[in-house]
C-alpha angles and dihedrals in degrees: 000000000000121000091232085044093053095049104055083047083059100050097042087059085061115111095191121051087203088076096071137182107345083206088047102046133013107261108208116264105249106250125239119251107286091228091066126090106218128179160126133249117200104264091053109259110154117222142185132177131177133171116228126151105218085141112015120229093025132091130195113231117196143166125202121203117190083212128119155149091280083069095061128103123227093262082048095048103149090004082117091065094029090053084058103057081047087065093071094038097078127316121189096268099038106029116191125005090335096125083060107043095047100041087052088049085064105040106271119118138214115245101012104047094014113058153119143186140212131216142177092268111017144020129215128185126187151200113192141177087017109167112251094194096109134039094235102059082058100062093033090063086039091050089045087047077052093051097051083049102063113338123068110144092225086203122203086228096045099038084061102046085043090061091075096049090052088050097057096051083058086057106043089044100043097093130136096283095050090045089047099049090041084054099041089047079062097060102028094060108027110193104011136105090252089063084056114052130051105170107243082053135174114359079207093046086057104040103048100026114131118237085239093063085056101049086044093060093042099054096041096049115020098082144135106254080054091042132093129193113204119186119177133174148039101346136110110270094209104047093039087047088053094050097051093053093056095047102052100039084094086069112098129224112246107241120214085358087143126199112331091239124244118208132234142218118205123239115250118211096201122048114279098224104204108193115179132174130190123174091220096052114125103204133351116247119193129208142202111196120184112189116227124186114242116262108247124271096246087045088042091064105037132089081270101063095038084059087040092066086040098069101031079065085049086065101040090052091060100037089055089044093048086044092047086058087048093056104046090055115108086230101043109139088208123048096209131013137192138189128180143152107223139116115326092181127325093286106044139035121215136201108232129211099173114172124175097218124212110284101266089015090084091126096038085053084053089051098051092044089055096062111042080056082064097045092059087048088053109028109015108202133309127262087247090058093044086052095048086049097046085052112044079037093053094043092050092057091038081061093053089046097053081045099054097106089054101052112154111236084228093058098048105040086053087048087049090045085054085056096061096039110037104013099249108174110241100190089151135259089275101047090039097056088039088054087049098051089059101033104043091057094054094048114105132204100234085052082054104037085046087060092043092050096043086061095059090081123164081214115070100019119147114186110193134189134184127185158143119281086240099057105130097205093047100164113210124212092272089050084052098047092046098045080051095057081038100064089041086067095038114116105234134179133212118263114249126259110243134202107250100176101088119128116259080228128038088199136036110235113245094260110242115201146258091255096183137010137191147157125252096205092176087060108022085247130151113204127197126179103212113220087258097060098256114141115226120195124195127201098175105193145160104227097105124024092204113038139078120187126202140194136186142207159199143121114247121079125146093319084086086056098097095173103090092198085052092060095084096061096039094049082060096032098104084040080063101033085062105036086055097062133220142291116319088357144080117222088255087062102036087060091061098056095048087057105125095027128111091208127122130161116180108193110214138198113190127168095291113001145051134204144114139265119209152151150190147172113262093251084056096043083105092051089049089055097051090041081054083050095053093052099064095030101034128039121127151206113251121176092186097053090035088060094044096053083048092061091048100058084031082063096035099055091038097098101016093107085069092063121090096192083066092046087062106049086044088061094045093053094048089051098050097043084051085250081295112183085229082072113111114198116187105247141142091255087062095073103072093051085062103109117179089200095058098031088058098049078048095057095040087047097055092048110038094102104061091171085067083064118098100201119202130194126181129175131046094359124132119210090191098052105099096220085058087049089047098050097042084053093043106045101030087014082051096052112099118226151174116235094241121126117204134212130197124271115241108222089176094240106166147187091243122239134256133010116341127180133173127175125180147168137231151178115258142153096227115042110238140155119227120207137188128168119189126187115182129171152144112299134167105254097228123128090248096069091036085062088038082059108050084045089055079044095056098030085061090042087058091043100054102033084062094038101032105027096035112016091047105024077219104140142348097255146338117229111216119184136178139181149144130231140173102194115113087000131350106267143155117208138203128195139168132176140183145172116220139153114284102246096049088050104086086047089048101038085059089046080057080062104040095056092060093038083056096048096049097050106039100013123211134301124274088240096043087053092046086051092050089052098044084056097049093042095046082052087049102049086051094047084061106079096041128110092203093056084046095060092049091041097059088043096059090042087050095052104024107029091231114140104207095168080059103022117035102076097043079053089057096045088058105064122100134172090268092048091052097036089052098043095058089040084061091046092051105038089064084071101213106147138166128197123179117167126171118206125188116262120266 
């Protein structure tokens, strides 16, 4: 983008004239938030620290290194990655594994508290939800953010058991998206570093790379002037800030370091076609890409560049919402679409039109893309469109106002982290909706529509296209070229303005009554029992001013489909149900009278129950209710969006034979039902078995006794407001049913018994060797042996974390996972998988064994089970004070009886290494295990 053009956009973004020329005067910087504590040692280290209490009595450490694999050299190609999983292999204050150790003897877990990541151009480690009860946490968090800084070990001994674990990542991560970027990086920006480095980097690289190469990179890149301390949560700013100074002053500052270099991309005058195949590809996505220069800095953190960004998510508002119409036509030639303006690469921005076209319509997407490409760089968007974008934009931002005193740690510490890395402004919520009310009303749709046409350019335009090798409209770069001279020539019209003020209900229900009520003391809990039979639950709280969560529910689900041949529209009958809108709209247009509203409902049908998930902002509750009421009194039938959800999953299955990850869950799935025909595997002959007709009498049929419905609403909700009280009697009040209850239907679908094993080959592009082990058996359903469970889960985790990830540098990580159940039959289950290179499977497979064997003989140590429940009573005492835990909380009390608000910590508290170690020997003695492992095809 030209200088002259960029600044006229700037200055049209302006609400205010006063402000002037930002090349003429100097416009004001826009200030950090106040309650941030910015600042800047000597030796350059960045810091911010703010106090904030979601949760209470925790705090989020972070530091933030502008530091990446752009900056390797070629010796050094994937160090960067490799230097961050060395930071948790032995610093100078904590050698060996002791950031792990300590932090999990505290509650805080590896993996899941303790992380980092790595990407072309930063990275960022972390230390969250860390407890803020005593002092010295809190050093020690602050001494571990020191030692990242400046003072990783890089061992001779952990640098070379570190090499297969890096390896495996490789492998687990190397499928057909991450081969096609790296390849399509190669030929979008030729020449460049960027056309170089793709993070995980070279397997020879990583195998064969001398120690040297990887202390190089650390001490030439890894210090303070490119290093941010971010400190968030219930702690005290000044003493932490302190703290922080004292601690880091031995740091030095790096002298004739010079500019840590950006890299550029060159400008290209005609169009960069990227074209890009891979067998094992599962859809092709094109891309339009028009390079933009950066706004300058100056221009980036000034009032200019905050409206800057304002509009530009103005745009992308309305182009999301324009592509969203598209796909849901019958006819569209693309099944999903996307636009945004947003980072390209670290120097230059692009404006992005991305669409997924029909399988065998690749050309005619292109084409389509194409020109709505065109109709943006001729029309810009309609009033109607601009309206229905200043509103959801405004009352998005409205939420996170109403919101600011509840601010998670997490949220804020990564928004600070933006700050540092990319230059995000973080005035703060209330200056920033402040700044919106004023500003959103002055702006003005030919200042919008001027910036939206100025992006579609001839000159720095990158088409991309990645796909799979068997795509049938495959357009080359001449075909590209040509479809893009085509559009230019098209005759278009404008699309049409459109009245967007209509009622979500013509009429107002007939209101029912609360019928009962009565308090739930043990919960907190008000209960109602409405005149039609529905139940209502209340969990009034203060953790959130603006949100209101719900939950539904009722047995049932498909298990009451007896028709075999009927499954496959029932297992999609809630996907239709919603895609084809409700009552008098389409879901095109139910989507634009609900612009402005925070209310969302999502109907479900699982195996053996029915119900709904939802939310709103308290000023929507009303809207949610009557969105609930539509759902049982309003679906219906919709050849053209039925057709269109058909296409998608048409597109989306096309290719997914070719996949072997999907090989492998379809095989799993087949061995745990016991291969039943009630089985549903997602596959391109499925679709044809899909039938609306059917799908909607399923999905009336699972929700035509609403008194059969527990509701459930947690968050700022008042049993006692009488408008509360009037919606929740109108619109579920309202609803007319008979006085039946429901169960679930037993179809005697089974984990089969005994020993299983199957073993199978496939064709794939990475070799890999795919694992899962799976223990069921008959297990009393009580909460004792739920929380016994998830502490077996997290004790093998640890184990083979530290036998099969680090002992054996085998695979990236095993999944455990562990759980109870009583629906269809009461039984506990155990799994673990894993993806490793073929020849270490049969090794690491046995070690799987092993583990358990080990467990149940000899059960585990007194410390490993205390860090296990640390862990699991630190996450307790946060969930409680989440709307979200609560909703799921009252239902399980509800179904199941268990009390987890009384219960769940005394069960704990109860485990001990001969519980545990009894509970899994009764799990594995029953000898019911299944093995299922996929190899790659000689």
């Amino acid at each position: 983008m030209g200088t002259r053009i960029l600044n006229r956009i700037v200055l049209a973004v302006l609400w205010l004239s006063s402000i002037g020329l930002y090349a003429q005067q100097q416009v004001p910087l826009i200030p950090i938030d106040p309650k941030v504590r910015y600042g800047k040692l000597e030796n350059g280290l960045t810091y911010y620290i703010r106090a904030n209490q979601e949760p209470k009595e925790r705090a989020e450490f972070y530091i933030a290194q502008n530091v990446g694999a752009i900056l390797e050299n070629d010796d050094q190609n994937g160090l960067a990655h490799f230097l961050e999983h060395m930071a948790f292999n032995g610093t100078t204050h904590f050698p060996g594994k002791g950031i792990i150790k300590y932090f999990e003897s505290i509650g805080v877990r590896f993996g899941y508290n303790i992380n980092a990541y790595t990407s072309l151009d930063e990275t960022v480690y972390n230390l969250s939800d860390v407890p803020t009860t005593r002092e010295g946490i809190i050093d020690s968090a602050l001494l571990v953010l020191h030692d990242w800084s400046s003072f990783i070990l890089l061992e001779d001994t952990e640098i070379e058991s570190e090499r297969g674990v890096i390896l495996e990542e490789w492998r687990t991560g190397a499928d057909a998206n991450r081969r096609m970027w790296k390849k399509a990086n190669a030929l979008k920006y030729p020449g460049s570093q960027y056309a170089k480095r793709d993070v995980i980097g070279d397997t020879a690289v990583i195998n064969n790379f001398s120690h040297q190469a990887l202390r190089d990179f650390y001490h030439k890149w890894y210090r303070p002037d490119l290093q941010a301390i971010l400190v968030v949560g219930d702690i005290d700013v000044d003493q932490v800030e302190a703290k922080l100074k004292t601690l880091f002053s031995d740091i030095p500052k790096k002298e004739n370091a010079g500019e840590r270099p950006v890299y550029e991309i060159a400008d290209n005058d005609e169009p960069i076609v990227a074209i890009v195949t891979d067998p094992e590809a599962r859809v092709t996505q094109m891309a339009l890409e028009y390079k933009k220069d950066p706004l300058p800095d100056d221009v980036k953190k000034s009032i200019n560049g905050y409206l800057f960004n304002a509009a530009n998510n103005l745009i992308s508002f309305m182009i999301n919402n324009r592509f969203s119409e598209i796909t849901q036509q019958a006819d569209a030639p693309f099944i999903a679409g996307f636009g945004s303006y947003g980072n390209l690469v670290k120097s230059k921005d692009a404006f992005y039109l991305i669409a997924i076209p029909k399988d065998g319509q690749e050309q005619a997407g292109l084409d389509a893309l194409a020109l709505e490409a065109e109709k943006i760089k001729r029309f810009g968007f309609t009033n109607s469109e601009f309206e229905r974008a200043k509103t959801d934009l405004l009352k998005n931002v409205e939420k996170q106002y109403n919101e600011r005193e509840n601010q998670k740690n997490v949220a804020l510490a990564r928004e600070y982290v933006r700050n540092f890395l990319e230059g995000e402004l973080i005035p703060g919520i209330e200056w920033e909706y402040q700044t919106l009310q004023m500003a959103l009303p002055q702006l003005s749709l030919a200042t919008i529509n001027e910036m939206a046409k100025s992006y579609i350019t001839d000159k720095n335009l990158i088409v991309s296209i990645t796909t799979s090798d068997k795509a049938t409209q495959l357009p080359t770069k001449e075909a590209v070229l040509a479809s893009l001279a085509k559009a230019e020539k098209t005759e278009l019209a404008a699309k049409a303005e459109e009245d967007l003020n209509k009622p979500l209900l013509k009429e107002t229900p007939a209101a029912g009554s609360i019928a009962k009520e009565t308090d739930n003391a043990a919960l907190g809990v008000t209960e109602w029992t409405l005149s039609n039979g529905i139940k209502v639950l209340l969990k009034p709280t203060d953790f959130k001013k603006d949100e209101i969560l719900m939950t539904a529910f009722s047995k049932g689900g498909t298990s009451k489909v007896s028709n075999i041949a009927d499954l496959p529209s029932a297992f999609f009958a809630s996907h239709i149900a919603g895609s084809n809108g409700l009552g008098e709209y389409n879901q095109v247009d139910l989507q634009k009278v609900l612009t402005g509203k925070i209310a969302n409902v999502s109907p479900y049908i699982s195996t053996y129950s029915e119900g709904f998930n939802g939310n709103s902002s308290v000023k929507d509750f009303e809207t949610l209710l009557q969105l609930v009421y539509l759902n049982f009194t309003g679906t219906r039938k919709d050849d053209n969006s039925f057709q269109a959800f058909t296409n998608m999953l048409r597109t989306s299955l096309a290719n997914s034979a070719k996949d072997p990850k999907k090989a492998f869950s379809d095989t799993i799935n087949l061995a745990l039902s016991g291969h039943s025909p009630r089985t549903i595997l997602m596959e391109p002959a499925i679709i044809d078995k899909i039938d609306q007709d059917k799908a909607l009498a399923i999905f009336r049929d699972r929700f035509a006794i609403p008194a059969d419905f527990t509701f459930v609403f947690t968050g700022n909700i008042d049993p006692k407001n009488p408008e509360v009280r009037k919606v929740i009697s109108t619109y579920l009040g309202g609803l007319k049913s008979a006085q039946t209850k429901e169960n679930y239907t037993d179809n005697k679908v089974r984990v089969p018994k005994g020993k299983i094993e199957n073993t199978f080959t496939k064709e794939m592009q990475v070799k890999t060797a795919s694992n899962l082990v799976f223990y069921s058996a008959t297990l009393p359903y009580n909460m004792q042996n739920d929380v016994t469970l998830q502490a077996i889960e997290n004790l093998l985790f640890d184990r083979y974390l530290e036998s099969i990830r680090e002992k054996e540098g085998g695979s990236y990580g095993v999944g455990v996972q562990a759980g109870i159940n009583d629906i269809p039959v009461k039984e506990a289950s155990l799994l673990m998988n894993f993806d490793t290179d073929p020849e270490k499977q049969p090794k690491l497979i046995g070690i799987i064994y092993r583990e358990v064997d080990d467990l149940v003989k000899n059960g585990p140590s007194i410390e490993s089970v205390k860090k296990i429940q640390e862990n699991m009573l630190k996450k307790y005492a946060e969930n409680l004070r989440e709307n979200a835990w609560w909703r799921s909380a009252i239902k399980v009390y509800y179904e199941d009886g268990w009390n987890l608000a009384k219960d769940y910590k005394d069960a704990v508290n109860a485990l001990t290494p001969e519980l545990i170690r009894k509970t899994l020997k009764e799990i594995v003695d029953q000898n019911n295990v299944i093995e299922v492992v996929m190899k790659p095809a000689a």
